[in-house]
ROVO-666614 format. One line per 8 residues: their letters; for each residue x, y, z of N, C-alpha, C, O. Coordinates in Angstrom, 1 decimal, padded with zeros to 4 digits, m for minus. Layout:
N
a = X Y Z X Y Z X Y Z X Y Z ~ ...
REM end
This chain:
184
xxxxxxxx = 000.8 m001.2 000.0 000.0 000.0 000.0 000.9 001.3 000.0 000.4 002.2 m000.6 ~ 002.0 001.4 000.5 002.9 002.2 000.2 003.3 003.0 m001.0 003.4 004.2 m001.3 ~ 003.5 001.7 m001.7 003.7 002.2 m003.4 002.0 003.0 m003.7 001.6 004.1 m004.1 ~ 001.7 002.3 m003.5 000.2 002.7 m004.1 000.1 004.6 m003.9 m000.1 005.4 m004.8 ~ 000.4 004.8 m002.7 000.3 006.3 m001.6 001.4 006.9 m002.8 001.2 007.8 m003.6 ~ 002.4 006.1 m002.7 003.4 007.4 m003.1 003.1 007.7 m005.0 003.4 008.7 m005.6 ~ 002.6 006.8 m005.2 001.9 006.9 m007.0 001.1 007.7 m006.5 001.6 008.8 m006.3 ~ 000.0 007.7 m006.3 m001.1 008.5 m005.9 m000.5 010.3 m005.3 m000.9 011.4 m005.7
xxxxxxxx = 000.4 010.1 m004.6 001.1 011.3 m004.5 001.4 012.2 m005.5 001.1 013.3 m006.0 ~ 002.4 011.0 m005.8 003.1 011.9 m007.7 002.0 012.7 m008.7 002.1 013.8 m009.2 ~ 001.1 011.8 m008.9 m000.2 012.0 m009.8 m000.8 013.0 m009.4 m001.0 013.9 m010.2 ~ m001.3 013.1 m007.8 m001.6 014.2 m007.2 m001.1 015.7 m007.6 m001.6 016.8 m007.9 ~ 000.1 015.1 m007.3 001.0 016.7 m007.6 001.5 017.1 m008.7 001.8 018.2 m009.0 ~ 001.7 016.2 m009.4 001.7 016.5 m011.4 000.7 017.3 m012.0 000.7 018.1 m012.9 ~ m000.5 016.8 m011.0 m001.8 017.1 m011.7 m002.0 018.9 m011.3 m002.5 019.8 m012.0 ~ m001.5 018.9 m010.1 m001.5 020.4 m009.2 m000.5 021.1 m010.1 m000.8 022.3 m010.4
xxxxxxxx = 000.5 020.6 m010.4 001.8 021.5 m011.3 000.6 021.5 m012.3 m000.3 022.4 m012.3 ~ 000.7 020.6 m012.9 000.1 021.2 m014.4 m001.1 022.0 m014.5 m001.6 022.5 m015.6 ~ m001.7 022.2 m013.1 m002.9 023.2 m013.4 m002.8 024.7 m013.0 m003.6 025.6 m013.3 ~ m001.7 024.8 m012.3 m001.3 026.0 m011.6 000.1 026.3 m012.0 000.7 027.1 m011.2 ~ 000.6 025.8 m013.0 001.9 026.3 m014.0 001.8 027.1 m014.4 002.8 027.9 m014.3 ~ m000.1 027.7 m015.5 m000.2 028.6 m016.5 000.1 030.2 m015.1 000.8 031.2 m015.2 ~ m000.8 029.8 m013.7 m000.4 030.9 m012.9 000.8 031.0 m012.4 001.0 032.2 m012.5 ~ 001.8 030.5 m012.0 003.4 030.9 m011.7 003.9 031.4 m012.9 004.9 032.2 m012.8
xxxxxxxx = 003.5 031.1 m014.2 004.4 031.7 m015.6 003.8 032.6 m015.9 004.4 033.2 m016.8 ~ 002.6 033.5 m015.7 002.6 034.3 m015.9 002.9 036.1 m015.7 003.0 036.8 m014.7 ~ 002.9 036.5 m017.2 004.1 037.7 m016.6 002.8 038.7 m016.4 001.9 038.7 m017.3 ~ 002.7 039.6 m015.4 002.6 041.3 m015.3 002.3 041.3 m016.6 003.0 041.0 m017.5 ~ 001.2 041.8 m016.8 000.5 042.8 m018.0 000.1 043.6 m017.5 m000.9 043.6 m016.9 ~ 001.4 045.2 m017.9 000.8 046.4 m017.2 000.2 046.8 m018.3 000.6 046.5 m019.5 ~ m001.1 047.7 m018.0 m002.0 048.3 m018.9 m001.5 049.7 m019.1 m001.6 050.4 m018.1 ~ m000.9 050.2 m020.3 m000.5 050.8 m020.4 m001.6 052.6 m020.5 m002.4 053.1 m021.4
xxxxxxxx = m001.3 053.2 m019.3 m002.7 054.2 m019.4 m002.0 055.6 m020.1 m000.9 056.1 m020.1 ~ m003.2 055.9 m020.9 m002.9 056.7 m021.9 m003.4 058.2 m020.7 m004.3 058.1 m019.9 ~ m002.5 059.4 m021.0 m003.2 060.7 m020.5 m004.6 060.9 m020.7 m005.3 060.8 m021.7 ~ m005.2 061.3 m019.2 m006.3 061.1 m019.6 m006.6 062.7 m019.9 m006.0 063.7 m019.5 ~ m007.7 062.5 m020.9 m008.1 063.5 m021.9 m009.5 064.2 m021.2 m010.4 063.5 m020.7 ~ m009.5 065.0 m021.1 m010.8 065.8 m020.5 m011.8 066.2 m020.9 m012.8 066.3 m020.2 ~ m011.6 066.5 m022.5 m012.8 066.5 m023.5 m012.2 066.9 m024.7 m011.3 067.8 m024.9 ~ m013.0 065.9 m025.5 m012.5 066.4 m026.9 m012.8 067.6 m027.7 m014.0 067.8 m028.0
xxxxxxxx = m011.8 068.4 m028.1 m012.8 069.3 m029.1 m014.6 068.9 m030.1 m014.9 068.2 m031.0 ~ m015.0 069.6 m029.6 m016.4 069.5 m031.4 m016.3 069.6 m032.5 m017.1 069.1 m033.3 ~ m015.3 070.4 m032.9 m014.7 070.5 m033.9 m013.1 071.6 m033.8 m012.7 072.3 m032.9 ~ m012.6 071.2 m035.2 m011.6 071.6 m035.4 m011.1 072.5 m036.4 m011.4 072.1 m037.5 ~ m010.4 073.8 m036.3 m010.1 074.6 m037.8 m009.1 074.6 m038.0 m008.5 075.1 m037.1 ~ m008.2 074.3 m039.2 m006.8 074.4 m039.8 m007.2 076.1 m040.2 m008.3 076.6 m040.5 ~ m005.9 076.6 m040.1 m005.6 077.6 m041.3 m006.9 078.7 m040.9 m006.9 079.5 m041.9 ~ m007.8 079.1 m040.0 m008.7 079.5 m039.5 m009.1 081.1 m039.6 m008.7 081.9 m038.8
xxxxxxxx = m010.0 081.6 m040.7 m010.5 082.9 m040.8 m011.7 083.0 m040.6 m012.6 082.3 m041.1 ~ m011.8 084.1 m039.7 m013.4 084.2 m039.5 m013.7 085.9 m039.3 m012.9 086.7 m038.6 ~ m014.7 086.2 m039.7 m015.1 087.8 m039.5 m016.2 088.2 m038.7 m017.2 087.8 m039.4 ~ m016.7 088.6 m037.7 m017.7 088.8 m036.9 m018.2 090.3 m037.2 m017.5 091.3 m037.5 ~ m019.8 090.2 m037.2 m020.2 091.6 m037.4 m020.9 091.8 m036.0 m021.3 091.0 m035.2 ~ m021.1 093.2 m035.9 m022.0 094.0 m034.3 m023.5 093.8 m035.3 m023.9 093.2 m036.3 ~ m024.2 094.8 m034.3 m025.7 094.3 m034.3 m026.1 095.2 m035.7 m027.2 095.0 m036.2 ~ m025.4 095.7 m036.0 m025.5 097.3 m037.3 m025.2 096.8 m038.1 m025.7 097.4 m039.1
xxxxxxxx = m024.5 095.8 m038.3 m024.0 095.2 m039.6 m022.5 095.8 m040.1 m022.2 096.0 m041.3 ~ m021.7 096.1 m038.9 m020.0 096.5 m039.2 m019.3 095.7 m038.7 m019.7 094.9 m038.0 ~ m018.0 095.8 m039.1 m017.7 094.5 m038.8 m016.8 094.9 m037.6 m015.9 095.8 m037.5 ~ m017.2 093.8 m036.8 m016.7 094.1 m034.9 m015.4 093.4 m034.6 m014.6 094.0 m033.9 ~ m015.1 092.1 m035.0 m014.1 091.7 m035.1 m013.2 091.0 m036.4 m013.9 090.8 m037.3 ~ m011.9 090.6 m036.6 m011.7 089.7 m037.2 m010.6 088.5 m036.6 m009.7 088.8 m035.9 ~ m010.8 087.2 m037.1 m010.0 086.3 m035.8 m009.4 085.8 m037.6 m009.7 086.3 m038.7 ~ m008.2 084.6 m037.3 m007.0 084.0 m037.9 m006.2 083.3 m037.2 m005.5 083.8 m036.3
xxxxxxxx = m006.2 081.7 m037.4 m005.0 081.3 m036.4 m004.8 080.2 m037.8 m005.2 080.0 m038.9 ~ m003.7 079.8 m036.9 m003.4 078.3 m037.8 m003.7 077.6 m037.0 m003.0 076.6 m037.2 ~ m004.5 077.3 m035.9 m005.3 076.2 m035.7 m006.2 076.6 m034.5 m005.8 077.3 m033.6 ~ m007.8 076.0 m034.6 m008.7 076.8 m033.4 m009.5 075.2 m033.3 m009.7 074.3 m034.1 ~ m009.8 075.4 m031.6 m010.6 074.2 m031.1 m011.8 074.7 m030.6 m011.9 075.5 m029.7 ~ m012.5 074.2 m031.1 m013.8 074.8 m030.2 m014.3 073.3 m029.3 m014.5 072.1 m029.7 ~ m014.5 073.8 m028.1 m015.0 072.8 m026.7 m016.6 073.6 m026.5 m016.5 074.7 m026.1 ~ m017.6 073.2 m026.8 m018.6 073.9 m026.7 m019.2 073.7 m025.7 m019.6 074.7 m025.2
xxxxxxxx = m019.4 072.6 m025.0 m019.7 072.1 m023.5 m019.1 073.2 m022.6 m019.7 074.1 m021.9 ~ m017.7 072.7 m022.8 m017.0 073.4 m022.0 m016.9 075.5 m022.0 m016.6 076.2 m021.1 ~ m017.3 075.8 m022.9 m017.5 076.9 m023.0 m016.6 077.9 m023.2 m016.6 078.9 m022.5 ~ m015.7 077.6 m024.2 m013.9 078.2 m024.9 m013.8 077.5 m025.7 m014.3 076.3 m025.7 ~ m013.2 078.2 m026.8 m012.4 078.1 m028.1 m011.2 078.5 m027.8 m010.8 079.5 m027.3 ~ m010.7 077.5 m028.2 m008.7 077.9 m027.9 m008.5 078.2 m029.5 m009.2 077.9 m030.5 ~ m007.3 079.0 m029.4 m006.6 079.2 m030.6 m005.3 078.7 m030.7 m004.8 078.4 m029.6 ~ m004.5 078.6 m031.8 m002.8 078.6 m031.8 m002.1 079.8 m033.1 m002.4 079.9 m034.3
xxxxxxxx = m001.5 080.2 m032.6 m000.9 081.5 m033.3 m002.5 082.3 m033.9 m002.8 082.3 m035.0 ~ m003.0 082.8 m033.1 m004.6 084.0 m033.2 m003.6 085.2 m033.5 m002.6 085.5 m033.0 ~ m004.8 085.9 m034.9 m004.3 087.5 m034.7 m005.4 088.1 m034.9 m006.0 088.1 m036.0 ~ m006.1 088.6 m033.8 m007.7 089.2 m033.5 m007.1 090.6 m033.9 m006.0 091.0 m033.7 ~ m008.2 091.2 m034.4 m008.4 092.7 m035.1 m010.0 093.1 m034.4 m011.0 092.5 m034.7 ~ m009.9 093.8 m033.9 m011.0 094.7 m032.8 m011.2 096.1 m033.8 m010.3 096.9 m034.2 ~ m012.3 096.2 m034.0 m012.6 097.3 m035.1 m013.6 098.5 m033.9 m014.5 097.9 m033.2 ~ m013.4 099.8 m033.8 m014.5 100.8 m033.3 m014.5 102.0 m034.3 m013.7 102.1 m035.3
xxxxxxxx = m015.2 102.8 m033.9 m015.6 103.8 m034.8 m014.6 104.4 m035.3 m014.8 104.8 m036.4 ~ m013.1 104.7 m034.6 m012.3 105.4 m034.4 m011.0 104.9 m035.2 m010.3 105.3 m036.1 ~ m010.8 103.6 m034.1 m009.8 103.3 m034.6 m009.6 101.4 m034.3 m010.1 100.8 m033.3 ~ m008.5 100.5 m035.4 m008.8 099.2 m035.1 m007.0 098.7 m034.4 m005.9 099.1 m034.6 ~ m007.5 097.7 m033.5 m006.2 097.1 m033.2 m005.9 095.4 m033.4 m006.7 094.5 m033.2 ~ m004.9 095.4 m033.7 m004.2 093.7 m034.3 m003.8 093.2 m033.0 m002.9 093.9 m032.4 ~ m004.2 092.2 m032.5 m003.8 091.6 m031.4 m003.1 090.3 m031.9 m003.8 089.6 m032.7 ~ m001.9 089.9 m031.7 m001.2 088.5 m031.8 m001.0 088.0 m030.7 m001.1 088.6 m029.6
xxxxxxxx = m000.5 086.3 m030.9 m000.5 086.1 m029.8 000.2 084.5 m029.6 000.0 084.0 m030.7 ~ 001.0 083.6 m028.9 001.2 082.3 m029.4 m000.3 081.3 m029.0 m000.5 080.2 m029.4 ~ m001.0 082.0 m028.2 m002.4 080.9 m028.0 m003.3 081.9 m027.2 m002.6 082.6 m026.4 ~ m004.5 082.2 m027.3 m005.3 082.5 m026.8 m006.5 081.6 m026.6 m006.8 080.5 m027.3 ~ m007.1 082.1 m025.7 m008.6 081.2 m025.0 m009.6 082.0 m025.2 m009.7 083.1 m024.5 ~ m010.6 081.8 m026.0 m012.1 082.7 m026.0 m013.4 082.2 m025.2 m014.1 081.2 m025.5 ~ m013.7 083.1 m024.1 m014.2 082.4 m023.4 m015.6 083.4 m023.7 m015.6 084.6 m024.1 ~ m016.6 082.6 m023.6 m018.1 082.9 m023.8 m018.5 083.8 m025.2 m019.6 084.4 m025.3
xxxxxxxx = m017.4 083.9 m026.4 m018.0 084.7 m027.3 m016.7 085.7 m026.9 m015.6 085.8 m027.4 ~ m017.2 086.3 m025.5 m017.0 088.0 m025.7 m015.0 087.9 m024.9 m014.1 088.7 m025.4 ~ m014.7 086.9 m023.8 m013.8 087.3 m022.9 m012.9 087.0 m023.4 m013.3 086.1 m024.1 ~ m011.3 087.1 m023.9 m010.4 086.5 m024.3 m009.2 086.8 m024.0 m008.8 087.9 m024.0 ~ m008.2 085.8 m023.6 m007.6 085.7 m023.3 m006.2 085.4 m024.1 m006.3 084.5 m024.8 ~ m004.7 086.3 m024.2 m003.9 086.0 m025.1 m002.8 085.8 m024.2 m002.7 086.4 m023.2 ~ m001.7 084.6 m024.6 m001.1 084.1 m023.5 000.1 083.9 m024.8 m000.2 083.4 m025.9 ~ 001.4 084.2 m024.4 002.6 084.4 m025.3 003.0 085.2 m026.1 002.5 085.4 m027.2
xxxxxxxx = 004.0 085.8 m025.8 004.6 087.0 m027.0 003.4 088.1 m027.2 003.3 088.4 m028.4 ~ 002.7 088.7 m026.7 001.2 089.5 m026.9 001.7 090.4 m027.6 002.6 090.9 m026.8 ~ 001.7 091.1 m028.7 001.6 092.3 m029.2 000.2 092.8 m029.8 m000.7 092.1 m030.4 ~ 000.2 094.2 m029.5 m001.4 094.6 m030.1 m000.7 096.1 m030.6 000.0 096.9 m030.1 ~ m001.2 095.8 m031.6 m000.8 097.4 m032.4 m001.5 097.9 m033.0 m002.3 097.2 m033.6 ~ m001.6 099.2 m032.9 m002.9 099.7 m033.1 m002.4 100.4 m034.8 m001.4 101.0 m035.2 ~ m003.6 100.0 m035.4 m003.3 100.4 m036.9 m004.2 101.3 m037.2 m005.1 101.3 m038.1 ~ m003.9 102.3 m036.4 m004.3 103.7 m036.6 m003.2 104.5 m037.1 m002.0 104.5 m036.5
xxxxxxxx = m003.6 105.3 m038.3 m002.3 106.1 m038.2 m002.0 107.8 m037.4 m002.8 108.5 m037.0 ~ m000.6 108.0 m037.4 m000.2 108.7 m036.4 m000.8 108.8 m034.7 m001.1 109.8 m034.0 ~ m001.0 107.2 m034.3 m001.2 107.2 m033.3 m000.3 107.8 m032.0 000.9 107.8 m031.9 ~ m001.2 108.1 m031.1 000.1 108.1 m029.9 000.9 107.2 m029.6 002.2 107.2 m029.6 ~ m000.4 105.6 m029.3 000.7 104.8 m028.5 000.2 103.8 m030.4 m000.9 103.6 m031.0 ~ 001.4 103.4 m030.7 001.6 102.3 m031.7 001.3 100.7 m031.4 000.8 099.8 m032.1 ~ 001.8 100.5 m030.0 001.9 099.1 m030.1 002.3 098.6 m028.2 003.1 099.0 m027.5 ~ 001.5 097.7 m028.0 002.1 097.3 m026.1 002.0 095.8 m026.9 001.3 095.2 m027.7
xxxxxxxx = 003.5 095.4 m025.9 003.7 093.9 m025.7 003.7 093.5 m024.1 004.2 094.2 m023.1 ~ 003.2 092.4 m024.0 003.2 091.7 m022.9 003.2 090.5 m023.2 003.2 090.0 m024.3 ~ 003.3 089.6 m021.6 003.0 088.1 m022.2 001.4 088.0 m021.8 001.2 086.8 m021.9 ~ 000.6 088.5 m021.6 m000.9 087.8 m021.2 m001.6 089.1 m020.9 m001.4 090.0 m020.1 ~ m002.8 089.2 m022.0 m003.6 090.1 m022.0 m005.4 089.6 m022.4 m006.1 089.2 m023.3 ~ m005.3 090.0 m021.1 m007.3 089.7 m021.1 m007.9 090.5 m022.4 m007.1 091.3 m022.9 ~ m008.7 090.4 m022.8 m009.5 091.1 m023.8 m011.0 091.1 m023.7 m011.5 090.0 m023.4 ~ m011.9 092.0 m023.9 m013.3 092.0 m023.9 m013.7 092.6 m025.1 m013.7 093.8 m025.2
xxxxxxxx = m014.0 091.9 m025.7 m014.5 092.1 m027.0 m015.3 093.2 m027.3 m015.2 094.2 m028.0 ~ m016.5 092.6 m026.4 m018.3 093.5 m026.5 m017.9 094.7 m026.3 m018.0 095.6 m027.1 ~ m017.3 094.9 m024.8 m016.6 096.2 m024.3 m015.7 096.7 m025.1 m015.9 098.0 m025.2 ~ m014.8 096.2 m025.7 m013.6 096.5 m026.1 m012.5 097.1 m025.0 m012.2 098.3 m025.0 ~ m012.2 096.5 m024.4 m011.0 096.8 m023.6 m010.0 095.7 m023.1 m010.4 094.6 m022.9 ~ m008.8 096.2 m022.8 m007.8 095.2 m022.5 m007.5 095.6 m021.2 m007.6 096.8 m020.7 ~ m006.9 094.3 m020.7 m006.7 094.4 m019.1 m005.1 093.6 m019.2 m005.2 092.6 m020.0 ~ m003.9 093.6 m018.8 m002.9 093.0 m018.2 m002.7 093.3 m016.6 m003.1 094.3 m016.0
xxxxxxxx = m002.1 092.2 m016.1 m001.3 092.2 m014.8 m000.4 092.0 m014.6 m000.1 092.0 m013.4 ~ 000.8 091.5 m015.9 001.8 091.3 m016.5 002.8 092.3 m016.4 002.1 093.3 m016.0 ~ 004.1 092.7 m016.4 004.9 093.3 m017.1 004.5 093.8 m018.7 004.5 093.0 m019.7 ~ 004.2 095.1 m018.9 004.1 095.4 m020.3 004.9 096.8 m021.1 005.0 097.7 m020.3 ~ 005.4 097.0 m022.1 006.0 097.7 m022.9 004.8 098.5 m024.0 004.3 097.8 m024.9 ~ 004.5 099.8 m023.7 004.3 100.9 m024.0 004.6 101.7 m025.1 004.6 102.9 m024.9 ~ 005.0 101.3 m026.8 005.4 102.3 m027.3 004.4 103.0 m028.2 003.3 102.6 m028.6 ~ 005.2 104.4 m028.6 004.7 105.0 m029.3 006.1 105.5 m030.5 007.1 104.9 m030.6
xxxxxxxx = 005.8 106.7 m031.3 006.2 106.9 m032.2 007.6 107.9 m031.5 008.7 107.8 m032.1 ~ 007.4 108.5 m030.4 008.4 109.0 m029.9 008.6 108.9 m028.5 009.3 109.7 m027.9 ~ 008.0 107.7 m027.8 008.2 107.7 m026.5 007.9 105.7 m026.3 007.3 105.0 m027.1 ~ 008.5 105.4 m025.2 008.7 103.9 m025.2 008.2 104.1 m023.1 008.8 104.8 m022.2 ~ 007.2 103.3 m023.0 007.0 103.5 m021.4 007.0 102.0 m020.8 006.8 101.2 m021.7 ~ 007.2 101.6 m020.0 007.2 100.5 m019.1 006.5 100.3 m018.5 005.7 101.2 m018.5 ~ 006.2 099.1 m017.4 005.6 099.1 m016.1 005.0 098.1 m015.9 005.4 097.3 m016.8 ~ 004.0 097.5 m015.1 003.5 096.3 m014.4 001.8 096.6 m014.3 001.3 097.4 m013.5
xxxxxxxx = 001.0 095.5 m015.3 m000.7 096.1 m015.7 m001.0 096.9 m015.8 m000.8 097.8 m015.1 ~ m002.0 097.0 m016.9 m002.6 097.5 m017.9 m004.2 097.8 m017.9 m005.0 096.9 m018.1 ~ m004.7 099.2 m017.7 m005.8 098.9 m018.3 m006.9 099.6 m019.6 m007.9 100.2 m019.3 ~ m006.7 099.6 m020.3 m007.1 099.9 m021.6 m008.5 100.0 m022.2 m009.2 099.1 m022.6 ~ m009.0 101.3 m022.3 m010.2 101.4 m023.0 m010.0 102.0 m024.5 m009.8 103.2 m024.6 ~ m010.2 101.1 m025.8 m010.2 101.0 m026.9 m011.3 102.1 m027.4 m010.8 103.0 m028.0 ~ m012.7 102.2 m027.2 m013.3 103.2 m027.0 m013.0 104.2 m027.0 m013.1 105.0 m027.9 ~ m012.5 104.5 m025.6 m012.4 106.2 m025.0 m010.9 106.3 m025.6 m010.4 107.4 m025.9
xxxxxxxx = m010.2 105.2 m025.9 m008.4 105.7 m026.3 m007.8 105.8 m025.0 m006.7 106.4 m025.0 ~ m008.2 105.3 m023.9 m007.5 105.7 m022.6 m006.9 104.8 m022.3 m007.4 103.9 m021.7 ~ m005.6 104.9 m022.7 m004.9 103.5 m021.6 m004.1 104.4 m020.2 m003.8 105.5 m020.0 ~ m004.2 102.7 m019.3 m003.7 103.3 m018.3 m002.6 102.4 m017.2 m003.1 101.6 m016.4 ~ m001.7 102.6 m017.3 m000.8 101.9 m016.6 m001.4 101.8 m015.1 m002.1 102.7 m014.6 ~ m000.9 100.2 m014.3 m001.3 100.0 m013.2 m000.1 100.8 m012.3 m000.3 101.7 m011.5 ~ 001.1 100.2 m012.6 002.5 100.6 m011.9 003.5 100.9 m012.7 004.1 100.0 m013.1 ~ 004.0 102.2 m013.1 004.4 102.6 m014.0 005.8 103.2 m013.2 006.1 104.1 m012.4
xxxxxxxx = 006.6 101.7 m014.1 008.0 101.9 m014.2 009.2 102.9 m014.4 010.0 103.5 m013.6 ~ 009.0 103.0 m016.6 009.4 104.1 m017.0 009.3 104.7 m017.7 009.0 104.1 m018.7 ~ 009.5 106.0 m017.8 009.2 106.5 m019.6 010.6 106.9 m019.7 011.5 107.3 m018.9 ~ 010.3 106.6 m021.8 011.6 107.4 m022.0 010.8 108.1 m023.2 009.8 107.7 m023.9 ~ 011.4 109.4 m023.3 011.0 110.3 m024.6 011.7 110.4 m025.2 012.8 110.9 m024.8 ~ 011.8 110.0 m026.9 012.8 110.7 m028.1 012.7 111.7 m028.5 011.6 112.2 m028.8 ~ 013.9 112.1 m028.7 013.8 113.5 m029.7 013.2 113.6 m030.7 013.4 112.5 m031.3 ~ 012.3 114.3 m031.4 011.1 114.3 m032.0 011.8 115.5 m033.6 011.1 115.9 m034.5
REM end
C-alpha cells in the first residue's frame, strides 16, 4: 500500500503542477494608461478665418490662427498662433499672440509674446507687448497684470498692468515703471 500512496502522491502533484503552471508563468501585463483627456474638441479649424459683425451690420471683429478648437460644453475656443483685429468707430487694433482662450463669445484671453498694435495712423501709442492680455470684445477693452512695454512713435513707457479702453483711447498703466522720450 505504500507504493500505491506514493503513485497517488506523484499523480496528485503532477496534476497540481500542471494546473497552476499557466499561474506561476505568468508575466505582469501592465496596462498601459494613456493621458487622460478631459474633452474632446467638437470640432476643429486648420488655417482659420473668420469675420464677426455688431448688431448694425459692421464689422466688430476679425479672428486668424493656424489652428482653433472649439469645446462647446466646456464653453472656450482655444486658438494657436490668433491675430484678432478689434474694429470701433475710431480706430482698429491687431492683437497677436502664441495661444489665446475665447471664453463665452466675448472674454479673451492671449497668452505668449502679446503684441497689439494699433493700426491707426499717427497714433500716440503704436503698439504694447506683454506676455498675457485679457481682452473684452463687447466692451472693447484690454486688461494685463503682466509686465508690459508701452510704445509710441516717440516715446517707449514700461511698467506692471494694464488697463485699456479701446473706445475712450484711454490706456492706463497700473505701476508705472518708466518712460523714455525721443527726440522728435
Amino acid at each position: 500500500m505504500n507504493i500505491a500512496r506514493i503513485i497517488l502522491s506523484v499523480l496528485f502533484i503532477s496534476c497540481m503542477v500542471w494546473l497552476w503552471y499557466p499561474y506561476f508563468t505568468q508575466t505582469n501585463i501592465t496596462t498601459q494608461s494613456t493621458s487622460e483627456v478631459i474633452a474632446e474638441p467638437d470640432y476643429t479649424a486648420i488655417e482659420l478665418k473668420q469675420t464677426a459683425y455688431d448688431e448694425q451690420g459692421k464689422i466688430s471683429h476679425k479672428v486668424t490662427a493656424a489652428k482653433m478648437e472649439l469645446y462647446q460644453q466646456l464653453g472656450f475656443t482655444f486658438f494657436e498662433k490668433p491675430i484678432f483685429t478689434l474694429y470701433n468707430e475710431k480706430q482698429a487694433w491687431r492683437i497677436n499672440a502664441d495661444e489665446a482662450t475665447l471664453y463665452e463669445g466675448k472674454q479673451l484671453v492671449l497668452e505668449g509674446n502679446v503684441v497689439a498694435k494699433n493700426l491707426t495712423d499717427k497714433a500716440m501709442i503704436e503698439k504694447i507687448d506683454a506676455d498675457n492680455i485679457q481682452v473684452d470684445i463687447k466692451l472693447l477693452t484690454m486688461r494685463s497684470e503682466q509686465p508690459v512695454v508701452v510704445t509710441g512713435p516717440n516715446l517707449k513707457i514700461t511698467g506692471k498692468g494694464l488697463e485699456a479702453d479701446l473706445k475712450t483711447e484711454v490706456i492706463k498703466l497700473i505701476n508705472h515703471t518708466r518712460t523714455i522720450y525721443y527726440d522728435q
